[in-house]
DOKE-675846 format. One record per residue (C-alpha): residue in three letters; x, y, z. Coordinates in steps of 0.02 Angstrom, whole numbers, always signed. Layout:
# residues N
<r><residu>ALA</residu><X>X</X><Y>Y</Y><Z>Z</Z></r>
...
***
This chain:
# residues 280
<r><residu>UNK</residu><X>+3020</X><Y>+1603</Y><Z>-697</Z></r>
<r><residu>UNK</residu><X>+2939</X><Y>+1571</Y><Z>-847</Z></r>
<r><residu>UNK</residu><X>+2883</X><Y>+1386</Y><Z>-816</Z></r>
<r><residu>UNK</residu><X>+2701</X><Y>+1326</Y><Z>-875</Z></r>
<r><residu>UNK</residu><X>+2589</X><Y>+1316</Y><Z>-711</Z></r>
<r><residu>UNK</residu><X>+2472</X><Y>+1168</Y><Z>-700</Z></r>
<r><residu>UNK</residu><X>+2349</X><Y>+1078</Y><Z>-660</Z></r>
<r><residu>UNK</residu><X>+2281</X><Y>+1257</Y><Z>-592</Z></r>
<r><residu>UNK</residu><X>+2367</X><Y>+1384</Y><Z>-605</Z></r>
<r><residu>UNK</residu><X>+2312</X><Y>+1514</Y><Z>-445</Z></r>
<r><residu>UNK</residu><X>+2244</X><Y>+1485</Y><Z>-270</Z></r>
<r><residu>UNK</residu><X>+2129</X><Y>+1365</Y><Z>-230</Z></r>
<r><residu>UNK</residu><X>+2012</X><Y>+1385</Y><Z>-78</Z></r>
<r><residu>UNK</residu><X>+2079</X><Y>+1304</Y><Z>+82</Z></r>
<r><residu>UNK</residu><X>+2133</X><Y>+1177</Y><Z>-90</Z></r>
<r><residu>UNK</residu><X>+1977</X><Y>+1096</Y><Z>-78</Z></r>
<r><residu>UNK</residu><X>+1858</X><Y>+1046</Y><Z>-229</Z></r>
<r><residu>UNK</residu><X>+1709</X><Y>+965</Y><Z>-257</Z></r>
<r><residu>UNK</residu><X>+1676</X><Y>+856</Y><Z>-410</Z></r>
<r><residu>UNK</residu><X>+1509</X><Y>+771</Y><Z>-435</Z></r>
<r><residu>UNK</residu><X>+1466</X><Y>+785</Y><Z>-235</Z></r>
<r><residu>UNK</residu><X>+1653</X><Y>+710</Y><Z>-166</Z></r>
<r><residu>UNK</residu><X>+1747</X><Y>+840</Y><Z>-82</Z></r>
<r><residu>UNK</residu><X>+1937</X><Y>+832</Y><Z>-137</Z></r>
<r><residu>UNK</residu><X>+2085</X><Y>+902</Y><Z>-29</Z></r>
<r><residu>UNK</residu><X>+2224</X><Y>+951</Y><Z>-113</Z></r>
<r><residu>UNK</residu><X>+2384</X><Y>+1011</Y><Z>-39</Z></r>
<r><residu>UNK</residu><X>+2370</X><Y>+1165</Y><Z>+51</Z></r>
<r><residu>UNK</residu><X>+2561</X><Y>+1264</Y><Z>-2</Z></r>
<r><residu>UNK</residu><X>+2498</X><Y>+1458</Y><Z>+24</Z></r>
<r><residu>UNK</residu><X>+2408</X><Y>+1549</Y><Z>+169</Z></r>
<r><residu>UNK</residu><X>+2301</X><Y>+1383</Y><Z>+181</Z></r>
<r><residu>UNK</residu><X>+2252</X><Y>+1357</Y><Z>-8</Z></r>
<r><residu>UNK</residu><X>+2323</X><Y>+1264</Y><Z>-151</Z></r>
<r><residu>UNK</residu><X>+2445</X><Y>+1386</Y><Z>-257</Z></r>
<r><residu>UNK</residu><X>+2488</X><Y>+1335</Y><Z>-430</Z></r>
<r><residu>UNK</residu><X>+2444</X><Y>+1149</Y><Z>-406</Z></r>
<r><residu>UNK</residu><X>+2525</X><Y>+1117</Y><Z>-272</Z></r>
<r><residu>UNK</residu><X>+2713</X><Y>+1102</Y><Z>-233</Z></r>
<r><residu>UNK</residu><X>+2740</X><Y>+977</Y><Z>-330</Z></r>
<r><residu>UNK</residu><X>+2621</X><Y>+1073</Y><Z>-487</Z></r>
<r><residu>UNK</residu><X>+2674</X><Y>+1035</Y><Z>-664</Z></r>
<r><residu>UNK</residu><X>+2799</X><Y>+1177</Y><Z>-639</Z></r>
<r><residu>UNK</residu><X>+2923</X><Y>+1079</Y><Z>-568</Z></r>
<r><residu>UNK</residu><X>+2915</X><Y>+927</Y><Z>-700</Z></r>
<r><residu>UNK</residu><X>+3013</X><Y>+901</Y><Z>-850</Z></r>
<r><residu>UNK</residu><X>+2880</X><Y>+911</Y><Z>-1004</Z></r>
<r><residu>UNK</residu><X>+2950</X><Y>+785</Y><Z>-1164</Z></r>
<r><residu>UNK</residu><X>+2982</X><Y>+879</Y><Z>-1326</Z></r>
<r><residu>UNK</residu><X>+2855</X><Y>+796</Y><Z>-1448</Z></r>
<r><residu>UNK</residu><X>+2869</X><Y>+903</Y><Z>-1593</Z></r>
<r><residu>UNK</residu><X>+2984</X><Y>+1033</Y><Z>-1678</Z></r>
<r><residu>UNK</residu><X>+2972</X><Y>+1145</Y><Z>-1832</Z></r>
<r><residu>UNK</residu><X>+3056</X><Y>+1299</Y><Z>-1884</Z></r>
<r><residu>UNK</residu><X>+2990</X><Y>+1429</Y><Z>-1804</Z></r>
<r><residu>UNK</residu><X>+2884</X><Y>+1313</Y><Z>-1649</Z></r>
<r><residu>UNK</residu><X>+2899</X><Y>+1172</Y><Z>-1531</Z></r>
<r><residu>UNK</residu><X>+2774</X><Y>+1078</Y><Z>-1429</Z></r>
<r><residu>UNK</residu><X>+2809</X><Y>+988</Y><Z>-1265</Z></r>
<r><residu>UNK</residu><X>+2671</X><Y>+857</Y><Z>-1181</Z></r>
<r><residu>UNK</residu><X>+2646</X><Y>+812</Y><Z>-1015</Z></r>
<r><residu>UNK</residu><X>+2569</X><Y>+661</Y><Z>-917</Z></r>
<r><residu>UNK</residu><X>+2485</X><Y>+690</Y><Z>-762</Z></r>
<r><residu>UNK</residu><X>+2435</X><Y>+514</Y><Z>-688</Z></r>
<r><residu>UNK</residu><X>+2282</X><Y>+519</Y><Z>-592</Z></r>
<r><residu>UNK</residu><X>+2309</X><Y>+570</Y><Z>-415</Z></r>
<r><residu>UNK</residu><X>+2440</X><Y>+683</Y><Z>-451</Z></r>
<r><residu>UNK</residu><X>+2431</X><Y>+802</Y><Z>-322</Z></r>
<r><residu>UNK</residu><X>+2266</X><Y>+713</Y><Z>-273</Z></r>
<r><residu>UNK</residu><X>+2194</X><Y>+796</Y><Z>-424</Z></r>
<r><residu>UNK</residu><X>+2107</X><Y>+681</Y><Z>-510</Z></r>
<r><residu>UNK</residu><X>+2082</X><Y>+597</Y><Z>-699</Z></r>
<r><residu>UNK</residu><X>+2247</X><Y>+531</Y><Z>-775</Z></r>
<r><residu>UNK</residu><X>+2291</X><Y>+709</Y><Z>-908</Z></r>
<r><residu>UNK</residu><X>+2364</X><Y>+721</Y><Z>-1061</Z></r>
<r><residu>UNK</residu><X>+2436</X><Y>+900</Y><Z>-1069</Z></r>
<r><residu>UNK</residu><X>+2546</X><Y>+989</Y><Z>-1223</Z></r>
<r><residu>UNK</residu><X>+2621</X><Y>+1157</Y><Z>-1227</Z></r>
<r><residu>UNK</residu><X>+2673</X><Y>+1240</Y><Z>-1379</Z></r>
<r><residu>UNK</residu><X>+2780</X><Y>+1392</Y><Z>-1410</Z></r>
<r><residu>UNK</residu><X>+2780</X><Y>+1477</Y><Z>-1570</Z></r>
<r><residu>UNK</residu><X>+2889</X><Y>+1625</Y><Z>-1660</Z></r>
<r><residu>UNK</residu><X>+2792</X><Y>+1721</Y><Z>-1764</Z></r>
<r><residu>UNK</residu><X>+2841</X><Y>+1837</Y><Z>-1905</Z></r>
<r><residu>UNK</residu><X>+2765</X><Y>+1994</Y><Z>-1824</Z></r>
<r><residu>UNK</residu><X>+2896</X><Y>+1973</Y><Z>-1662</Z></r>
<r><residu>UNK</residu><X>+2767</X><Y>+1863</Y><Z>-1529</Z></r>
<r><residu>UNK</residu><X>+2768</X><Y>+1733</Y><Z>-1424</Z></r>
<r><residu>UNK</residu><X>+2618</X><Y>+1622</Y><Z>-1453</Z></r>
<r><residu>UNK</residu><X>+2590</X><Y>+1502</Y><Z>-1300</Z></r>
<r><residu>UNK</residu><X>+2461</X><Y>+1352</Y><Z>-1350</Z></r>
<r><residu>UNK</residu><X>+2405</X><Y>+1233</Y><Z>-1210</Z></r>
<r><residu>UNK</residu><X>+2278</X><Y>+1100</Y><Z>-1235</Z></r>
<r><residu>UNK</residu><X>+2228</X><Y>+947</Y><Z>-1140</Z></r>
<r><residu>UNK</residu><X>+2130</X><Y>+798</Y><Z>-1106</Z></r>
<r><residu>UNK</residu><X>+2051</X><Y>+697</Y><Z>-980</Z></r>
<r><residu>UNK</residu><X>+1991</X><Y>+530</Y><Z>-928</Z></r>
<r><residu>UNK</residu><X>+1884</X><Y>+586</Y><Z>-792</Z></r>
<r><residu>UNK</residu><X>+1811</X><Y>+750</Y><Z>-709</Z></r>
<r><residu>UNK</residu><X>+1959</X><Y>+875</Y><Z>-663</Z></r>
<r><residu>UNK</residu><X>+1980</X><Y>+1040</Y><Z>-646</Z></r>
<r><residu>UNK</residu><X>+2129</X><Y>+1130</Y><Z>-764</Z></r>
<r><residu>UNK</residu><X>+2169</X><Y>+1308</Y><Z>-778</Z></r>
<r><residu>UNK</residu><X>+2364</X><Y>+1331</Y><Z>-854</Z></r>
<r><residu>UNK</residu><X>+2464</X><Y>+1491</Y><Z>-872</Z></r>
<r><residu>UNK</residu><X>+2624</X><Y>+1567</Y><Z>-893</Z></r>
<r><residu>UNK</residu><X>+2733</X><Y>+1627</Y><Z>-784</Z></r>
<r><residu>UNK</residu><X>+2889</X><Y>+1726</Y><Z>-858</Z></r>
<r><residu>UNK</residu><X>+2912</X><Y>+1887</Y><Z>-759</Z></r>
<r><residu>UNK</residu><X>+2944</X><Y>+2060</Y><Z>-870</Z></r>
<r><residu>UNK</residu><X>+3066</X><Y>+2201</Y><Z>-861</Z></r>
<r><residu>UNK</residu><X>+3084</X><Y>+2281</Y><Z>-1002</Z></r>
<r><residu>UNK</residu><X>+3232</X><Y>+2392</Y><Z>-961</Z></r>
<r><residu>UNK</residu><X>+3379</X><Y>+2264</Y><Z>-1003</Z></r>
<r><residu>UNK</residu><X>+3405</X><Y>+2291</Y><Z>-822</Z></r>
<r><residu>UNK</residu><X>+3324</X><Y>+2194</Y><Z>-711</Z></r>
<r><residu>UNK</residu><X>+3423</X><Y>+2263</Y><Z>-538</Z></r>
<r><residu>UNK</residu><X>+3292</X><Y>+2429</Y><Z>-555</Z></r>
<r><residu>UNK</residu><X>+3129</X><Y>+2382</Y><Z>-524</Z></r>
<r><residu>UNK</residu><X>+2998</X><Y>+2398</Y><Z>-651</Z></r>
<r><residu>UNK</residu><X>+2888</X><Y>+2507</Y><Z>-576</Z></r>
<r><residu>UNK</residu><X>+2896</X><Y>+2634</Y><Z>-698</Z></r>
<r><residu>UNK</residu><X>+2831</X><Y>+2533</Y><Z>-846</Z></r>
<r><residu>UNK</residu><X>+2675</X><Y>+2596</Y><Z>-896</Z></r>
<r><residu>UNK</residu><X>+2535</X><Y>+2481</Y><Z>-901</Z></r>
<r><residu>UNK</residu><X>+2357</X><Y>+2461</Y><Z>-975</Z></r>
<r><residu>UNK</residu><X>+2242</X><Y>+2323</Y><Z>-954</Z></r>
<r><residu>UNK</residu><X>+2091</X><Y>+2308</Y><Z>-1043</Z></r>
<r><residu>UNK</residu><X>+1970</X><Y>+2280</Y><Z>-885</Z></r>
<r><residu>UNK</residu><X>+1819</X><Y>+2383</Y><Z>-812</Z></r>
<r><residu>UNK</residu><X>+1824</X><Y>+2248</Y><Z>-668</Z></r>
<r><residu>UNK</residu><X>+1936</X><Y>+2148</Y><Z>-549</Z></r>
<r><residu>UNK</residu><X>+1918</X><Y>+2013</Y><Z>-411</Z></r>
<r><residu>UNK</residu><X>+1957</X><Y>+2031</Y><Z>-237</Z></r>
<r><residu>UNK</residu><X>+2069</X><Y>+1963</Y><Z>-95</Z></r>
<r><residu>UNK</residu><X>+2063</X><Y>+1943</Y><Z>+52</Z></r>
<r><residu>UNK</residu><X>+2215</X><Y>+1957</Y><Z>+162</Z></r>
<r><residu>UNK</residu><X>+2285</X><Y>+1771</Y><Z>+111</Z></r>
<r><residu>UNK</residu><X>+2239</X><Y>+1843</Y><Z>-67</Z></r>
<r><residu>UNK</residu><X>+2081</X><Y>+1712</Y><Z>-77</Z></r>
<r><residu>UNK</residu><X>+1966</X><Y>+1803</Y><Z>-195</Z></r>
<r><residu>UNK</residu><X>+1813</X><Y>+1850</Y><Z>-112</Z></r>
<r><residu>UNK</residu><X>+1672</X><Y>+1791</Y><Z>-228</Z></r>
<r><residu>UNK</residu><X>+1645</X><Y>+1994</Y><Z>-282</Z></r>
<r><residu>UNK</residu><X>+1699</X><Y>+2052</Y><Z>-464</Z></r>
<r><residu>UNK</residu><X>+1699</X><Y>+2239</Y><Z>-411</Z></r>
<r><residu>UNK</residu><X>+1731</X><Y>+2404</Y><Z>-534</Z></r>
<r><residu>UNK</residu><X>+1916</X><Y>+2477</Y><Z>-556</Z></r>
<r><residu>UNK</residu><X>+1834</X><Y>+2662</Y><Z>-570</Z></r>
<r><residu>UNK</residu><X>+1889</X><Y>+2783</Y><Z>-464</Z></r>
<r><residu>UNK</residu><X>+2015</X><Y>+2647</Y><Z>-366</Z></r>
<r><residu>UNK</residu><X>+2198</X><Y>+2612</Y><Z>-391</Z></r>
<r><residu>UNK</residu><X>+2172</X><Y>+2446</Y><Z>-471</Z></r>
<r><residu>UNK</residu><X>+2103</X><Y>+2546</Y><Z>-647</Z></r>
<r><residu>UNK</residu><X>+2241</X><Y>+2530</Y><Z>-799</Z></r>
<r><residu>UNK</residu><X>+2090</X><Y>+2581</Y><Z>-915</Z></r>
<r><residu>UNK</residu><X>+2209</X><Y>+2720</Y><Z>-952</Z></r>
<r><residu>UNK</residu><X>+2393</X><Y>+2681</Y><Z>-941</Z></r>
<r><residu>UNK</residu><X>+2496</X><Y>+2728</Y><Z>-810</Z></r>
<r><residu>UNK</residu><X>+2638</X><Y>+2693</Y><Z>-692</Z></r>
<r><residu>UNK</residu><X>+2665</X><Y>+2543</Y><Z>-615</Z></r>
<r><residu>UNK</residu><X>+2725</X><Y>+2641</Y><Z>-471</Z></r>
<r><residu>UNK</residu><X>+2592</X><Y>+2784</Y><Z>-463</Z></r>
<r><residu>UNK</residu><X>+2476</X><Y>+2698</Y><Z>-334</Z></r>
<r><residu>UNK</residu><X>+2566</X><Y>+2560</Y><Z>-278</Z></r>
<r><residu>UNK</residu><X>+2605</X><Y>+2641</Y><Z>-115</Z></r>
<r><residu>UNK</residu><X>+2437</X><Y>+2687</Y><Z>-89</Z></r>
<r><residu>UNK</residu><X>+2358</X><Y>+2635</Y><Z>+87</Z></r>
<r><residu>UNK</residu><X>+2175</X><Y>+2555</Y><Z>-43</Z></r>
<r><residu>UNK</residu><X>+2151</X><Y>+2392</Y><Z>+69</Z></r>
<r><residu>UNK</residu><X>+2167</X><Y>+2279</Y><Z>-85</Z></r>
<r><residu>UNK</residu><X>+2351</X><Y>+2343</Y><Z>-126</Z></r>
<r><residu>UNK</residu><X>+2373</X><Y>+2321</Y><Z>+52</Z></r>
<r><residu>UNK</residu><X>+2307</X><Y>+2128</Y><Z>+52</Z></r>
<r><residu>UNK</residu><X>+2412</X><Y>+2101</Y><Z>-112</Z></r>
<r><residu>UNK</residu><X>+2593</X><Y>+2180</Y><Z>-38</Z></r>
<r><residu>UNK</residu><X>+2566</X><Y>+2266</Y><Z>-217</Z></r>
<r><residu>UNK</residu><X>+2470</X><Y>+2218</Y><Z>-369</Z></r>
<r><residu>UNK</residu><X>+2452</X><Y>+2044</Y><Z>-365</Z></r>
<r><residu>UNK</residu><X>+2252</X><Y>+2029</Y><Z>-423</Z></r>
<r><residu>UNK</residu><X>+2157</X><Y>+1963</Y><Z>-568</Z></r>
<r><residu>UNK</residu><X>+2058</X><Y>+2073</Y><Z>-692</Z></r>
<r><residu>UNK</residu><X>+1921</X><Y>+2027</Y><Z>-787</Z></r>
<r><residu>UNK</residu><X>+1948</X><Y>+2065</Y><Z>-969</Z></r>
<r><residu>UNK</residu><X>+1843</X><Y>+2166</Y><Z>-1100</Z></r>
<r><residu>UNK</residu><X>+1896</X><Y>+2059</Y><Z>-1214</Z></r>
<r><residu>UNK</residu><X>+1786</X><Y>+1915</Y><Z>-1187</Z></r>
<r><residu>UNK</residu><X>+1900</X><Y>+1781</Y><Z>-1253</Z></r>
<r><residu>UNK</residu><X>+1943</X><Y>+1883</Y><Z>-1405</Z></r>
<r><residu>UNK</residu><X>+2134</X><Y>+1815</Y><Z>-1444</Z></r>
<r><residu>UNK</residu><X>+2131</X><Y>+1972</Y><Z>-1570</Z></r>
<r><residu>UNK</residu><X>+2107</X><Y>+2120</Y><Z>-1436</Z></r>
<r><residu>UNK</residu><X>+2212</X><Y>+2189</Y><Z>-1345</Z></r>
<r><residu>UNK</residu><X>+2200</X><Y>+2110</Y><Z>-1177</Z></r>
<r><residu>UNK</residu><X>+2342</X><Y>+2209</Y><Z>-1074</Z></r>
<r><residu>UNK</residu><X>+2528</X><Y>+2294</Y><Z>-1129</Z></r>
<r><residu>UNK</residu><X>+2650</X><Y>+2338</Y><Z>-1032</Z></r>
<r><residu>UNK</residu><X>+2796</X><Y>+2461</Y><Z>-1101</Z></r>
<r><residu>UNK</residu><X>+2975</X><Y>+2526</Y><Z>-1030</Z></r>
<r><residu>UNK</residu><X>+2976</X><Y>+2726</Y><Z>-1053</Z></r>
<r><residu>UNK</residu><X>+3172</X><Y>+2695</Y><Z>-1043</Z></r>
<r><residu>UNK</residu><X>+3199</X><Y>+2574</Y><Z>-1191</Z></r>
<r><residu>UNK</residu><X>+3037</X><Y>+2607</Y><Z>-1263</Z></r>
<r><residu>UNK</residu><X>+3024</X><Y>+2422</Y><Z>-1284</Z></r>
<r><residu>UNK</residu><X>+2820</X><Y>+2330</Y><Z>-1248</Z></r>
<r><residu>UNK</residu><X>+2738</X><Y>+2184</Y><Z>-1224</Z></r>
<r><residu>UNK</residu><X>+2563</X><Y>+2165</Y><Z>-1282</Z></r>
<r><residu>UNK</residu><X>+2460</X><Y>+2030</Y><Z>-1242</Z></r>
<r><residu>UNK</residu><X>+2330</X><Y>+1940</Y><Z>-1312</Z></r>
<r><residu>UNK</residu><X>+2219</X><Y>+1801</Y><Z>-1246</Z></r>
<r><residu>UNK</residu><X>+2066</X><Y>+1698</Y><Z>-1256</Z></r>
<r><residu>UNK</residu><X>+2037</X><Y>+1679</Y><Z>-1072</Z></r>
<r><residu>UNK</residu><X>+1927</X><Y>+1792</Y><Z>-953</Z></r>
<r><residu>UNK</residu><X>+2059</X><Y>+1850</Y><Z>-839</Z></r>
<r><residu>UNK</residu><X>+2245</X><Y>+1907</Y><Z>-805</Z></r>
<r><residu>UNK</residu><X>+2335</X><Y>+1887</Y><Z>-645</Z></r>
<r><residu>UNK</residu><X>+2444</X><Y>+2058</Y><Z>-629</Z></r>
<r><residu>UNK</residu><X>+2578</X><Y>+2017</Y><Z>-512</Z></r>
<r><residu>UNK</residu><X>+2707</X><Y>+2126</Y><Z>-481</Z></r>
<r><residu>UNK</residu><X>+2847</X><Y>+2022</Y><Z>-405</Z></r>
<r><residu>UNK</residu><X>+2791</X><Y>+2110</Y><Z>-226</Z></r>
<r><residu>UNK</residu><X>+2877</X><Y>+1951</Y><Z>-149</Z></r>
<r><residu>UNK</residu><X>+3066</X><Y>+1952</Y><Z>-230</Z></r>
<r><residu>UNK</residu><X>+3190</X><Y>+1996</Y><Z>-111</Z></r>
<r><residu>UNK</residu><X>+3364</X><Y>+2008</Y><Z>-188</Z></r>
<r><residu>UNK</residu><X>+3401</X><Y>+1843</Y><Z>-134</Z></r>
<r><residu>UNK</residu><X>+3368</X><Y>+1753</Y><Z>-312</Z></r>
<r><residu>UNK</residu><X>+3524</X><Y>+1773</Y><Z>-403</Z></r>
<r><residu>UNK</residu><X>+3477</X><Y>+1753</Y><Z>-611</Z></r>
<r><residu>UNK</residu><X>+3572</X><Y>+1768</Y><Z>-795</Z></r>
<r><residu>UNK</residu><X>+3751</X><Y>+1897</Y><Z>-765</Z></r>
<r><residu>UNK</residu><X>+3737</X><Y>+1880</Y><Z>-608</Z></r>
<r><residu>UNK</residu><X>+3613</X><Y>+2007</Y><Z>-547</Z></r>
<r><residu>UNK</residu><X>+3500</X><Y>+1982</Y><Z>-387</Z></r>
<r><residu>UNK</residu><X>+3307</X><Y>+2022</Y><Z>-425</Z></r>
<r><residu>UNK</residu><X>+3266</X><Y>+2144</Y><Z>-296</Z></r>
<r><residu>UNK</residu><X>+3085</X><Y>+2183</Y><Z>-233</Z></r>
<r><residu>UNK</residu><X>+2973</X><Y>+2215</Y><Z>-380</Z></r>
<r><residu>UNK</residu><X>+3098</X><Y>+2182</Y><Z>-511</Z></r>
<r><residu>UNK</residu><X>+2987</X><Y>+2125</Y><Z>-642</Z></r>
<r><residu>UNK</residu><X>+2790</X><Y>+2100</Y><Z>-697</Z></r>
<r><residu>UNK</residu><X>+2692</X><Y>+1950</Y><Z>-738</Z></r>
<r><residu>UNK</residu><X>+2564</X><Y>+1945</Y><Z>-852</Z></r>
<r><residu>UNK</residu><X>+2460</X><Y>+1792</Y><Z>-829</Z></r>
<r><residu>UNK</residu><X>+2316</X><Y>+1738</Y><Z>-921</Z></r>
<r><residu>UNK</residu><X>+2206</X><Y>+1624</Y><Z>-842</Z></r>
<r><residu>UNK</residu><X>+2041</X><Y>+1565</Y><Z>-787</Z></r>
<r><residu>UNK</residu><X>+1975</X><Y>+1665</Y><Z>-614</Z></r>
<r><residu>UNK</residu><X>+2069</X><Y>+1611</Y><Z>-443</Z></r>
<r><residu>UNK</residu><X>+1962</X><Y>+1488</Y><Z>-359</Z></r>
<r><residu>UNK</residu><X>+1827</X><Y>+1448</Y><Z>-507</Z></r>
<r><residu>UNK</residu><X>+1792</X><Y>+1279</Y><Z>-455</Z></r>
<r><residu>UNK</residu><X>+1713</X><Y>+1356</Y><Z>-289</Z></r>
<r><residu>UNK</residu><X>+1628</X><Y>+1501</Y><Z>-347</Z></r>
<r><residu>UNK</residu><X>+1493</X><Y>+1419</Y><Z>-477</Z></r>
<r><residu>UNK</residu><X>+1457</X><Y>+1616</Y><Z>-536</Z></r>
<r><residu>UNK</residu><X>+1616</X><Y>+1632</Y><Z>-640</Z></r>
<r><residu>UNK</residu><X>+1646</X><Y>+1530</Y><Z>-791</Z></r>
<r><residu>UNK</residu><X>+1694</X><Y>+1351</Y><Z>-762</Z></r>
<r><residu>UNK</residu><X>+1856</X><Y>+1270</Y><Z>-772</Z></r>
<r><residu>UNK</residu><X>+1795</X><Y>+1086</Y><Z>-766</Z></r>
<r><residu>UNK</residu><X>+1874</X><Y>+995</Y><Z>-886</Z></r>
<r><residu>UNK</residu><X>+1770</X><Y>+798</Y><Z>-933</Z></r>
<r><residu>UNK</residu><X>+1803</X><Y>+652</Y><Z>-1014</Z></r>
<r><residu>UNK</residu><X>+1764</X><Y>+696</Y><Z>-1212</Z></r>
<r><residu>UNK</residu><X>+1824</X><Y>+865</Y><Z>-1199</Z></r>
<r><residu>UNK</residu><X>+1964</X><Y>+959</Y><Z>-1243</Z></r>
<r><residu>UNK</residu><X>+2038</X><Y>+1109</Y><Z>-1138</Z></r>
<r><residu>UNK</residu><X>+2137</X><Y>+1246</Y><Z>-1248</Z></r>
<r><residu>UNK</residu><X>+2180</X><Y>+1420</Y><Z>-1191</Z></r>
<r><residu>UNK</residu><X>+2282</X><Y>+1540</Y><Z>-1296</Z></r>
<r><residu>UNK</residu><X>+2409</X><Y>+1676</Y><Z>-1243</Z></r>
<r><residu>UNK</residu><X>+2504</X><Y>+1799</Y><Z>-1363</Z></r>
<r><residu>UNK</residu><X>+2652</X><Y>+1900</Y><Z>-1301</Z></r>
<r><residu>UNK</residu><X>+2696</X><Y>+2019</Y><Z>-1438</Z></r>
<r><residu>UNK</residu><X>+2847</X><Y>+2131</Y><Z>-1418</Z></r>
<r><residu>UNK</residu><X>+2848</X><Y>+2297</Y><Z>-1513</Z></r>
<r><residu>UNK</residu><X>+2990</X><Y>+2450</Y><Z>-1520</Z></r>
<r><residu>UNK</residu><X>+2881</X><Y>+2633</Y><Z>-1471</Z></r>
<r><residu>UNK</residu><X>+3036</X><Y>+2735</Y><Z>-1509</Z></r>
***
């Protein structure tokens, strides 16, 4: 609940990569593939506050080579800004000493009710995507990016959380729910809209802005009541939505979607903005 996923965020293939011709296993935590870096992913490690200002603060991370048999020793930093215009601006960079493969996120879960007991299925969501990309039934993308017309996966035009979610479509049947990555319109525009997701109860939104290609939609299909959080309250069965921007679920073994190699030299950054506004 809203800890920064590393090295990769997402499912990796059967966790296996393959970097310069060696074929690297990494741990295999979900239906087979990797999951968020593995158990052990940077989720579950205590970042070092490195700089504070007024309105920001910045946390690194070291990530010795090997770390989850990923490999190149990483130098990672995560910064969290308030802005004047009522966002959240996440900033992750980072840096290698040999050939890896990075792809952060976040992961806070929304409900936007002040009640997180109902589910949110009746928040109303858009997200700026004519496309999506596939699971299969251990929600492995397939290799397609396929169109949202006509199917329950299309937020083109906002709507209910809830309309379609029932709906026997194969892919919300593979997901247990939404739990799929679009490919945005945006391009890697931080300054378009990329998705928003509002409470018709509170009136209260999230917008979000990014520079990566995709969003993982996930709508807590696997919360059972059983996680007890802030006052008290269990988080039942799709109590909440996460919005996470992100490279495309298994990149480094589909060569057709852009790359999330990171090499000695260069510098990884991604960019995510979530901006809360009052619609009544």
């Amino acid at each position: 609940f809203g800890a920064s996923i590393g090295r990769y965020a997402n499912r990796i293939n059967q966790g296996r990569i393959t970097i310069d011709g060696e074929i690297i296993q990494l741990p295999q935590n979900n239906y087979g593939h990797c999951l968020h870096g593995g158990p052990n992913g940077w989720q579950y490690k205590v970042y070092k506050p490195v700089e504070v200002t007024r309105n920001s603060i910045s946390f690194s991370l070291f990530s010795p080579d090997g770390d989850e048999n990923f490999p190149g020793n990483v130098n990672a930093k995560v910064s969290y800004t308030l802005t004047d215009d009522n966002a959240i601006r996440i900033e992750y960079s980072a840096t290698t000493d040999a050939k890896t493969v990075i792809n952060m996120t976040n992961h806070s879960y929304f409900n936007l009710s002040g009640n997180p007991s109902n589910p949110a299925i009746d928040h109303i969501l858009y997200i700026n995507a004519s496309n999506f990309t596939p699971v299969d039934s251990t929600f492995m993308t397939t290799g397609e990016i396929a169109s949202v017309e006509g199917t329950p996966m299309d937020f083109t035009t906002p709507k209910a959380i809830g309309q379609d979610i029932e709906n026997p479509y194969q892919q919300l049947r593979n997901g247990k729910g939404y739990d799929h990555n679009w490919v945005l319109d945006t391009k890697g525009n931080v300054n378009e809209l990329a998705a928003k997701l509002s409470c018709p109860s509170t009136g209260i939104a999230v917008e979000v802005y990014t520079n990566e290609p995709g969003i993982q939609i996930y709508t807590g299909n696997f919360l059972k009541g059983n996680i007890v959080g802030k006052n008290g309250v269990a988080y039942p069965c799709r109590a909440s939505v996460c919005l996470e921007t992100q490279h495309f679920p298994d990149s480094p073994n589909k060569p057709q979607w852009p790359s999330v190699l990171l090499e000695p030299g260069q510098k990884y950054y991604s960019e995510c903005i979530y901006k809360f506004v009052v619609e009544k």
